[in-house]
N, C-alpha and C positions, 0 to 999 in steps of 0.2 A: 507790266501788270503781274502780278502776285497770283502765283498757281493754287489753283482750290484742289482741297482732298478730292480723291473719289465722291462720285455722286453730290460735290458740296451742291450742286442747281437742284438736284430733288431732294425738298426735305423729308417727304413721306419717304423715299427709298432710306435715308437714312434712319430713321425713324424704327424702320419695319426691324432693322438692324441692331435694335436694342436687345439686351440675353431676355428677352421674355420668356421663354424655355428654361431658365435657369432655375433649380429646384429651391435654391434657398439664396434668398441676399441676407448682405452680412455688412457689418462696419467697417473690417479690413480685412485678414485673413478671412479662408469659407469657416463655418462652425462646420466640421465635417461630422464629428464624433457630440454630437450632443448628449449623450449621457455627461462628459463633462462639464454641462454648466448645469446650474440650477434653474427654477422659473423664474424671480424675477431676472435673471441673465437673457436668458432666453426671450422675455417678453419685451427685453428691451433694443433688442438685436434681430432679432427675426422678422425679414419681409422687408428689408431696405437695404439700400445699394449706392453709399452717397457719390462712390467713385465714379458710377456710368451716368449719376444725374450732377453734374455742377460741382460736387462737393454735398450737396443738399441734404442734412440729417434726413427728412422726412420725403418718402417715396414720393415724388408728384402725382397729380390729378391726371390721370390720358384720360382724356375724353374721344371717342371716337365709334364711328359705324362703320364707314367704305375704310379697307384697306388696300393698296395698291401692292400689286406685284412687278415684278422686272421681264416677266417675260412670259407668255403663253403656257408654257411647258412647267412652270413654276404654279402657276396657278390652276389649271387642272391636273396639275401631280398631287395636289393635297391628301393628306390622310385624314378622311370624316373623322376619327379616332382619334385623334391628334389634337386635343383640345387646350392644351396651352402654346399653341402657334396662335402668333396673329394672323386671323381669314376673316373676320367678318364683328362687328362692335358687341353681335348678341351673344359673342361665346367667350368674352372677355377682354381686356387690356393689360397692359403689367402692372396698372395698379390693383385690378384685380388677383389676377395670380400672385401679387406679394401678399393678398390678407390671406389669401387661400394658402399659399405655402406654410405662413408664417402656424396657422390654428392648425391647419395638418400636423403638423412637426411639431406645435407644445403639447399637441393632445398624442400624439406619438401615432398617428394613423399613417396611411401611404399619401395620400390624396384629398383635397375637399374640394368643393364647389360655391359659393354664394348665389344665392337666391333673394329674390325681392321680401322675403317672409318669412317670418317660424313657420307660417301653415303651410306655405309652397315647400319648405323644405321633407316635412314629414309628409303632402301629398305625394311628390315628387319621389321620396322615398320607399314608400307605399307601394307606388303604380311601377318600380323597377321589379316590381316581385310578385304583381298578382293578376292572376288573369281568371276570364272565366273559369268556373270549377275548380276553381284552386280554394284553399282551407287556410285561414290565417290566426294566428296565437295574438289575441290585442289583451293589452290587463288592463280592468275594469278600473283602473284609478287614473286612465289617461286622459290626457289634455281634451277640455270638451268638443273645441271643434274636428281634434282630432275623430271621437266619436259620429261626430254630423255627419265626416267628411265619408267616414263605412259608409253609414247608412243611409246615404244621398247617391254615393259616385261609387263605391265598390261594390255593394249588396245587388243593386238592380241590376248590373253587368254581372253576375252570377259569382258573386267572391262571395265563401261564406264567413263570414266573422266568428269565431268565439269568444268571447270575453272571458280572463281566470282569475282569480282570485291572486293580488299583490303576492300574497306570503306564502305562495305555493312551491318555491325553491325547486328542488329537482324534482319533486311529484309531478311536474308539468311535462315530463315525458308519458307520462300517462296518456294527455291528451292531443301527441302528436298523430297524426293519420299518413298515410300515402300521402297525399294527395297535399298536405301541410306545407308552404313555402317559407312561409318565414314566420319568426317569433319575437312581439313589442310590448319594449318593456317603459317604461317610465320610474325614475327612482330621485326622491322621491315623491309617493304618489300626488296628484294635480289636487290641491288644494286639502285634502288628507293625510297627505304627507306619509303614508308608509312606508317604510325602505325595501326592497327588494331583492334577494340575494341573485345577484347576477351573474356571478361565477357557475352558481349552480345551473340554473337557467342556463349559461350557455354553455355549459356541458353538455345536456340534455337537450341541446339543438344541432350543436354540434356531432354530436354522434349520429343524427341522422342527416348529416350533411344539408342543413336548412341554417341561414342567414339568421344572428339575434340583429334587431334594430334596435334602438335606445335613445330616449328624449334626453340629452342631456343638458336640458337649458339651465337647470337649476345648480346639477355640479360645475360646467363649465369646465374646458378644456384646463386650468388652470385646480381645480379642487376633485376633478374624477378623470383620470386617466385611462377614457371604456377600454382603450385596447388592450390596454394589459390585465383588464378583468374578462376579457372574451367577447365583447359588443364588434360586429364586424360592418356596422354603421351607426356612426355617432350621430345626432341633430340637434340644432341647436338654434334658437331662436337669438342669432345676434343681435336684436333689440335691443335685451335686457343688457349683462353684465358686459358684453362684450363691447356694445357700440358705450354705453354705462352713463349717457347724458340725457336719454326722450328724446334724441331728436333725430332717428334715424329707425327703419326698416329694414331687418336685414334676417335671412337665414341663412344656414351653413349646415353643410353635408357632407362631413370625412367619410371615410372610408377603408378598409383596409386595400391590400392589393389584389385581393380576388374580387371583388365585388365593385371595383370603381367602374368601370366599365357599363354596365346595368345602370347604374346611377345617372350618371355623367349624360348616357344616351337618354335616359328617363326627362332629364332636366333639359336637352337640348331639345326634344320631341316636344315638351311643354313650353316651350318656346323661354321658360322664365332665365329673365339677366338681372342682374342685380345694378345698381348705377355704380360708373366711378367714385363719383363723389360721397357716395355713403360706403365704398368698401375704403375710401381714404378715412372716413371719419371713422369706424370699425377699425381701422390697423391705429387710429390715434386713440381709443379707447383701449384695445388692446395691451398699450404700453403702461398704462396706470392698472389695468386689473389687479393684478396682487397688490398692492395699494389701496383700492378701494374696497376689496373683497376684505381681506383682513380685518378691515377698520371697523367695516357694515357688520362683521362678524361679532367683531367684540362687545359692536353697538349693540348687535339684535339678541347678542349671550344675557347680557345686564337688563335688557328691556323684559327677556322670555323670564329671567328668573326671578323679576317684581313682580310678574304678573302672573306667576303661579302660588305669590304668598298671595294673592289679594282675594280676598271672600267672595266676590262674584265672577272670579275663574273656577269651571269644573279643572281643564285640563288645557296644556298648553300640548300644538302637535310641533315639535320643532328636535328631528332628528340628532341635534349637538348636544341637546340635554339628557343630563345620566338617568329622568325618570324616564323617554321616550323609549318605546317599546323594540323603536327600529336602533337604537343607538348603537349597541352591538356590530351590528354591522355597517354603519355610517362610520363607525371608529376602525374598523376595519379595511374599509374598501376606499373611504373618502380621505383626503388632508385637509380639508374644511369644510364649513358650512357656507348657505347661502344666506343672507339675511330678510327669506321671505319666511314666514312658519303662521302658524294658525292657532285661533285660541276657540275652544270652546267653553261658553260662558252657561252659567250654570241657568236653569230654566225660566226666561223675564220675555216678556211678550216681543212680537217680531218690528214692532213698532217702536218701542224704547230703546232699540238696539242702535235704530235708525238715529233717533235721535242723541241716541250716545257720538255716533261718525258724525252727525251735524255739526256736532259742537266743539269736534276738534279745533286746532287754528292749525297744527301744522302738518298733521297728517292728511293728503288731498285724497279727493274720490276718484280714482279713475281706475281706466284697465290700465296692464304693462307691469312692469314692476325691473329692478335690475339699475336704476337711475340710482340718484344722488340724491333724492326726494324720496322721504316716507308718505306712503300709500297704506291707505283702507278700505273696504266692504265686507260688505255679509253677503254672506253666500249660503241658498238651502239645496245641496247636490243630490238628493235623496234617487231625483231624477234622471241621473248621472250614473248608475249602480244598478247592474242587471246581474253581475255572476255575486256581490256579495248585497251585503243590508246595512246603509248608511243609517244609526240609530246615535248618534253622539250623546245624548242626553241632555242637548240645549244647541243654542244657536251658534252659528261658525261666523268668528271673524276673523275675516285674512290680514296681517299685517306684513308692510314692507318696509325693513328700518334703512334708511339714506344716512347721510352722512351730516345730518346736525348732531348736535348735542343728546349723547342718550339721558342728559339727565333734564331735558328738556322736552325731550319726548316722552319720560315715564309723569311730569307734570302734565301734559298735555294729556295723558291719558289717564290721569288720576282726575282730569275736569269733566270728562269723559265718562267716568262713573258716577261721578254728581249728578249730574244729568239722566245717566242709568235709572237711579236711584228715583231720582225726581217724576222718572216719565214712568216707570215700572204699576 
């Protein structure tokens, strides 16, 4: 009879034995020095390990809750702290810590985490850093449930909010207090799209040794690099570009190495996991992002700048273009664009607008954005805006350009204003 390895009768012990702990997989050699490669390198290498699975290009699915140990002393030795050990399905697998290593390391942070949500991420985020009588910097252009989520779960618990003004730069040490924990920024702005100098900002957070947070679904680990602009928590709604197909739920929350801790505990206290299965499908969205981002880029460059010639655009909001107010510093801070930006259309009843997005064919109406599918709505945020005064001078439509034909989408929305016209 033919001798089995070690443990070959337990497959779970062997199992538990996989480098889950391992900070980074790789194709063969480790990538130790990653300033040596570039993103798409990186994105195509990062979070896989074909030697310990099979040969297998792409990380497998672990699916799992109960994990077993070897021995008593093994399993009440654990460190709560210790959160890429396998102990238990809610605090991860290795196919999670590979998406998680993989967006840590291109977005250059120490650490991230996966979460079921972009919202759980920035709650999650949120509640590492406030508590009763504490004072929080939110800017008044941020994501709207974000805003709910103050003034439903932090305000009643005694967090005071202030909302600032996007374009406040370093003057926002102005409105730091005592009592100030952290300072959130969003760039750029949710659905106004103002850019926000972030460097400055977290200078002026930083000197009073208080945490910047930063939504950055829009830039994406692959087009803003917060860490190297001062962000000492990234977020990020893996939904959009990251998962980049509509069919997956996902947030993520890097970190730098002072603050993962707070985090990490924050996420575990809220009980939120994110599934295998959609941090598999996130590490295979991952691998095409610079691919699709560029493309969506070029698409939504062609699309923004037909539709700043056309007579019933006031203004296009879409930070890549040289009239956008914020461009300046998107050319400075960012290496691309997102291909979501917003148009305000010059003054036509809130009704004909409607019926402008009706009569799309290929732009669909929904929430989300970050797919492979162009997306529209109008949006009136006026309500949205407590530290500044949303006054555009006509109605806002949000456009999301995918990956059809942009000259297919500037006829699509050339049928669009026909209709405009018609219902006006």
């Amino acid at each position: 009879m033919m001798s089995q390895p070690p443990h070959a009768g337990n497959a779970v012990a062997c199992l538990h034995r996989l480098p889950q702990n391992s900070a980074l997989f790789t194709l063969n050699a480790p990538v130790t020095d990653l300033k040596k490669f570039r993103r798409d390198t990186l994105t195509s290498h990062l979070g896989r390990d074909p030697q310990t699975h099979a040969g297998l290009v792409n990380m497998p699915v672990y699916r799992g809750s109960t994990v077993l140990f070897d021995d008593v002393a093994t399993y009440e030795g654990r460190d709560p702290d210790d959160y890429k050990v396998m102990r238990y399905g809610i605090y991860g697998t290795p196919t999670t810590f590979a998406l998680e290593a993989a967006v840590a390391q291109l977005e250059g942070g120490d650490k991230a985490v996966a979460v079921p949500s972009g919202l759980a991420a920035i709650t999650a985020a949120l509640a590492a850093f406030t508590k009763a009588g504490d004072h929080i910097l939110m800017v008044d252009t941020t994501y709207g449930p974000t805003r709910t989520f103050c003034k439903r779960r932090l305000v009643p618990y005694g967090v005071e909010v202030e909302y600032y003004d996007p374009l406040i730069g370093a003057g926002i040490a102005k409105l730091i207090r005592p009592n100030t924990t952290l300072v959130y920024c969003e760039a750029p702005g949710s659905l106004s799209f103002e850019m926000q100098d972030i460097p400055a900002i977290a200078a002026a957070a930083h000197a009073k040794n208080i945490p910047l947070l930063a939504d950055n679904t829009w830039g994406t680990p692959y087009f803003f690099r917060a860490f190297e602009h001062g962000v000492d928590i990234s977020i990020h709604a893996g939904t959009k570009y990251i998962g980049g197909h509509s069919d997956i739920l996902m947030g993520l929350i890097v970190t730098n190495e002072k603050y993962w801790l707070p985090v990490r505990r924050a996420v575990a206290d809220y009980g939120f996991s994110a599934s295998p299965d959609d941090c598999y499908l996130a590490l295979r969205g991952l691998r095409t992002i610079g691919v699709r981002m560029r493309h969506q880029q070029a698409s939504a460059l062609k699309v923004a700048r037909w539709l700043e010639q056309r007579p019933e655009v006031l203004r296009v909001l879409y930070p890549a273009l040289e009239s956008d107010p914020g461009h300046a510093i998107w050319k400075r801070d960012f290496s691309g664009a997102a291909s979501l930006f917003g148009v305000i259309l010059k003054p036509v009843k809130w009704e004909a607008v409607g019926a402008m997005i009706d009569r799309y064919e290929l732009f669909g109406i929904g929430s989300s954005w970050g797919g492979y599918e162009s997306l529209a709505i109008r949006a009136d945020i006026k309500n949205y805006r407590t530290a500044t005064t949303w006054n555009p001078g006509g109605p806002l439509v949000r456009l999301h350009i995918g990956l059809e034909d942009p000259d297919d989408l500037i006829a699509d929305l050339e049928r669009g204003f026909a209709k405009l016209k018609a219902a006006a």
